[in-house]
C-alpha positions, 0 to 999 in steps of 0.5 A: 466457492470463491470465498474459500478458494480466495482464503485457500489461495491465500494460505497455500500461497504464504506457505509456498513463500515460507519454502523460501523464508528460511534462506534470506529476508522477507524483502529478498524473499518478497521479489523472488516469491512475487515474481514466479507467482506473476509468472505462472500468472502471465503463462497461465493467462496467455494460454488460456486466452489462446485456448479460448481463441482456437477453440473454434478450430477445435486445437489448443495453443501448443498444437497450434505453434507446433504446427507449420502453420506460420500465418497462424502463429504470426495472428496468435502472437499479434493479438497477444502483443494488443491485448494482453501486451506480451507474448510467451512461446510455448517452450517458455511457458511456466508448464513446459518449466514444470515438465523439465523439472520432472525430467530432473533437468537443470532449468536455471537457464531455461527459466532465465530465457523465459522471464527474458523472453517475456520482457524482450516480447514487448520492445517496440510495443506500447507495452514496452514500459509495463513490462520491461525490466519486470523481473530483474530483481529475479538473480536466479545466480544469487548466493542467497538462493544456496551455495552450489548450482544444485543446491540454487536448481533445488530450491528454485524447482521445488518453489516453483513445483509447489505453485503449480499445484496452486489453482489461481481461480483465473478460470472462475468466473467471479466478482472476487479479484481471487489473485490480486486479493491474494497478491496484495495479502502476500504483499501485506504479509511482507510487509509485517516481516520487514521492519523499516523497509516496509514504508517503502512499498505498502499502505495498510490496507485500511488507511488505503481504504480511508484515502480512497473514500475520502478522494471518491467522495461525491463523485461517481466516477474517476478519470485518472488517479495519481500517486507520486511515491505509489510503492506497490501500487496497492493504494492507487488500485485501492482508489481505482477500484473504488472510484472505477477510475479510467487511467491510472498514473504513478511514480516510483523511486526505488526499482525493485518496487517499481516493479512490483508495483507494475506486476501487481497492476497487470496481477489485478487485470489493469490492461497495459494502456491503462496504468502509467507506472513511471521510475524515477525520483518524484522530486527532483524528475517529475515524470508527468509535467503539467498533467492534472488529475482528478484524485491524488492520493499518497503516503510518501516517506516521513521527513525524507530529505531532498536536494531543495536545490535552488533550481526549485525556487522557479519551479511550478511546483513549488515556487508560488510558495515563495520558499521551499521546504527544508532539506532535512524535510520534503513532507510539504515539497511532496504536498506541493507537488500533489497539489500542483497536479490536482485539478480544479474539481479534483481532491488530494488525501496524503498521510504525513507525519504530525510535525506537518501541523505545526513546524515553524519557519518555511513550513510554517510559511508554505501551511499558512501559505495554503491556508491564508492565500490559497485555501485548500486545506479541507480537512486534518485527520490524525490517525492512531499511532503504530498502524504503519508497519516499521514505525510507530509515530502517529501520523495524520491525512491532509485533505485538500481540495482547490475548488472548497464547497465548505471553504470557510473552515476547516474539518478537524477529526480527531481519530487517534485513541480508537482502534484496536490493539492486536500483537504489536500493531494498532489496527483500525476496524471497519467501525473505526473506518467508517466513522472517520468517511461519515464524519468527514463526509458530513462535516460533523462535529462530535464531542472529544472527536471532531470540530469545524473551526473557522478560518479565523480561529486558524488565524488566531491560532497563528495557522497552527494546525495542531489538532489538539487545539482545536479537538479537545479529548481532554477527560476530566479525572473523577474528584476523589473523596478523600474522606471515603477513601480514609473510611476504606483504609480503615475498614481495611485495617480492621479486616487486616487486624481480625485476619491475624489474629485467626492465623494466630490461632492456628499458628498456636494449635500447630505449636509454631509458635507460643 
């Protein structure tokens, strides 16, 4: 039963996305669909949370607070603010939004008030962080949204109508996560629509699953996992969930996905005191210090540029180095950050671009830096290419460990030509997946697929890691027989001959021609 109503989420979730689709982008219709769903959840949640509580008294929530009862209402909000982390009155909740909407009532501001009400309950409250500022990206005064006041109510009330009558299963009883499952398809689904802009916010779900298996691997249990450039958050809770990890820690750049990278932590049932989702540039205003973690994982932007300004070259972060990565470059600045806050027992698993591998001059410098000097570079990983929505470049995962059990080689697996092709994008299959995870995990050497080479032979090829020098996919082309193929042509040419002769035939008994 929660298998269907998961897939029948999913569908009528999407179709109600779709009611927006007409009137802007995927990415604009991406924050207004997700925030009224994360709504509808948060007033959903917190009355059946209070329901459950009063059921002893025989009452539910909105008799309660209609009451005159101050003392009560003061014990209800005050276990709401310490265990869910917000608080939303009655008149606020998505149901009393409904119940005007039916009166024919202009609920723009009324829906205004509320999504303020939600995050202005949290001031002063440990939660403040996780929910302040959740739902600015929602301008309910945005001209996308029509071009009157009515037109704008219209649309509005008639998305929201269409999500109340969606069961979002938070009464079913499941070890199916049916709305975050649901969540991260429509973020998925957002994702394909959204061209270029997607690499901002979302991980396809199965290098999420590879990242997280490979940082798992040999260990039960997580205390903490870290992503730098978390987007929606959809890899960090992949890793959560996978490593039951205690404390979840990410950072992110842009705003509007830092919001929704904290609505999909608390859509996924990660209590407020155990995500730690910070806003701001992770290069240049590092928001965790020296704090180390037991996994990191990342897939941050492609040859993105940053400042390399030259307070750098006495950062922690990078400075050991001894030079920083280029401006027009940060891909090994984004590995020197992880790996500073990789602790000694911990790994590291990222996604870059092939050019990581092989680029010379102070890339080059800080590869064989982390080669030669330091030794953490466990494995390479190249990936098929066009399996990232908005870009098609083949890319790879750096696996890097500071405490290596095989620390005299490196494992390189080449998994770039298998995988399935479907519509425009290159998929990878659990078939795929799995023999990346066991091949890595068991260091093995397969012909044409992966190969362990040795710190030296990395040496000898100048710390080049270029996968196809040391993975050899070269297939030897069948040596033709040039005297077979002549006797074809000719057996061919005869057939040829007899044919037009017969078709002359009847050319002549139609007296087409003479």
């Amino acid at each position: 039963m929660s298998e269907e109503l998961q897939q029948k989420l999913r569908t009528q979730l999407w179709a109600v996305a779709n009611t927006l689709r007409g009137n802007m982008t995927a990415g604009d219709f991406m924050y207004f669909t997700l925030g009224f769903i994360f709504y509808k959840y948060l007033s959903e949640k917190i009355e059946l949370y209070i329901d459950d509580q009063l059921s002893e008294d025989g009452i539910n929530y909105k008799q309660a607070w209609a009451s005159n009862d101050d003392d009560l209402k003061a014990e209800i909000k005050r276990i709401c603010i310490d265990d869910l982390g917000y608080f939303i009155e009655p008149e606020y909740l998505y149901s009393s939004i409904i119940e005007a909407i039916n009166k024919k009532e202009n609920i723009l501001p009324q829906l205004e008030r509320s999504l303020k009400k939600i995050e202005d309950s949290t001031i002063g409250q440990d939660s403040g962080d996780d929910f302040g500022g959740l739902f600015s990206d929602i301008d309910l005064a945005s001209p996308k949204l029509g071009k009157t006041a009515d037109d704008k109510n219209k649309l509005i009330s008639d998305v929201l109508v269409a999500l109340d009558g969606i069961d979002f299963g938070l009464s079913e009883a499941s070890d199916i996560d049916i709305l975050g499952d649901a969540y991260e398809y429509m973020i998925g689904q957002f994702a394909a629509g959204a061209g270029k802009k997607a690499g901002e916010f979302y991980t396809p779900q199965e290098v999420s699953r590879i990242l997280s298996e490979i940082v798992t691997t040999g260990k039960t249990r997580l205390r903490t996992v870290y992503d730098p450039t978390c987007g929606s958050g959809s890899l960090l809770l992949q890793t959560q969930k996978l490593g039951k990890a205690d404390a979840i820690y990410g950072q992110e750049k842009i705003n509007t996905t830092y919001n929704l990278a904290r609505m999909n932590m608390l859509l996924h049932g990660v209590k407020y005191s155990d995500f730690n989702i910070q806003n701001g540039d992770t290069l240049e205003a590092d928001a965790f210090g020296d704090r180390q973690f037991d996994a990191v994982v990342a897939n941050p932007p492609f040859s993105a540029i940053w400042s390399a300004a030259d307070k750098f070259n006495s950062d922690d972060r990078f400075s050991k180095a001894g030079v920083l990565a280029p401006k027009s470059k940060a891909d090994y600045a984004f590995i020197l950050h992880m790996i500073y806050h990789l602790n000694d027992g911990g790994t590291m698993a990222c996604v870059a671009p092939h050019g990581v591998l092989f680029r010379g001059a102070a890339e080059g410098k800080i590869r064989q830096f982390l080669i030669e000097k330091k030794n953490y570079i466990d494995a390479i990983i190249g990936l098929p290419a066009n399996i990232f929505y908005g870009t098609s470049i083949p890319t790879c995962i750096l696996v890097m460990k500071k405490c290596r059990k095989d620390d005299d080689n490196i494992l390189f697996i080449d998994a770039s030509k298998e995988f399935e092709k479907v519509k425009t994008q290159n998929k990878l299959r659990e078939e795929h997946i799995q023999k990346i995870i066991e091949t890595y995990r068991n260091r093995t050497e397969i012909e044409k697929y992966s190969h362990c080479a040795s710190l030296q032979e990395v040496k000898d090829n100048d710390y080049n890691l270029n996968i196809p020098r040391y993975v050899d996919t070269f297939e030897e082309e069948e040596e033709i027989d040039i005297k077979a193929v002549m006797a074809e042509i000719k057996s061919l040419e005869a057939k040829r001959a007899d044919l037009d002769a017969q078709i002359d035939v009847y050319l002549k008994e139609l007296g087409i021609i003479d």
